[in-house]
C-alpha angles and dihedrals in degrees: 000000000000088000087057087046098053091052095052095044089052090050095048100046085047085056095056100045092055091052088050097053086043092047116028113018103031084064086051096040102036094198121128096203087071085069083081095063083058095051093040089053094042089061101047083056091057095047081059095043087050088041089060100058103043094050078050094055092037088047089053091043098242098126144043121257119268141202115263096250147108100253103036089056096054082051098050083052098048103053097027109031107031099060095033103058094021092247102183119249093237085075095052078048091052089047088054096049106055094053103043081067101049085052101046085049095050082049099038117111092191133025129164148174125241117166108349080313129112122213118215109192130193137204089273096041089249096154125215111194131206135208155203084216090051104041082052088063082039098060092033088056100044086051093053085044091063100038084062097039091059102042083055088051094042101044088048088051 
């Protein structure tokens, strides 16, 4: 059960740290690269919301153990949780998302700002923009994540 708690409350505290650089210190700041730190704090969210649930099912015993990483933990999520309670594809989208930016920023030789936006730009010049529009249905999404996260852990208690 503490286990369950400290996830949630990283999560949460991740989640509120991205709104407030998206609304409060990105107006102060302008500058588009910041958009990053909210992206960078979003996933980690959602590594702790995904955390949670997966120290909830191998608690209960409902799922194979599973290497302490990154990617063995999507994974986990993918082929144990989501069939299992339902949980919606935009989140695995969501999940994807965040860090295929994280990674094209780690790999990109050259990224810029241009009107409120970041450029993210790979090897081949292929651009991902982001967004203040997009970070807003971010936020809004990892929130209701772990809204329904929680009630599956809560209500499996």
């Amino acid at each position: 059960m503490a286990m369950k708690n400290l996830f949630e409350q990283k999560a949460e505290k991740y989640i509120h740290t991205a709104d407030h650089i998206l609304t409060q210190t990105y107006p102060l700041v302008d500058n588009p690269k910041i958009l990053l730190g909210v992206i960078d704090n979003l996933h980690k969210a959602i590594m702790n919301i995904i955390s949670m649930i997966l120290s909830h099912e191998r608690a209960h015993r409902r799922i194979p153990p599973f290497h302490d990483n990154e990617e063995s933990k999507i994974n986990a999520f993918k082929n144990h949780i989501t069939d299992r309670y339902q949980i919606n594809i935009e989140y695995i989208t969501l999940i994807e998302e965040t860090r295929d930016i994280l990674e094209r920023h780690k790999k990109s030789p050259v990224e810029f700002s241009r009107k409120n936006k970041f450029f993210i730009c790979t090897d081949d010049y292929k651009l991902r923009m982001i967004s203040v529009e997009e970070m807003k249905k971010y936020i809004s999404k990892t929130k209701i994540f772990l809204m329904e996260i929680n009630k599956i852990v809560n209500k499996y208690v």
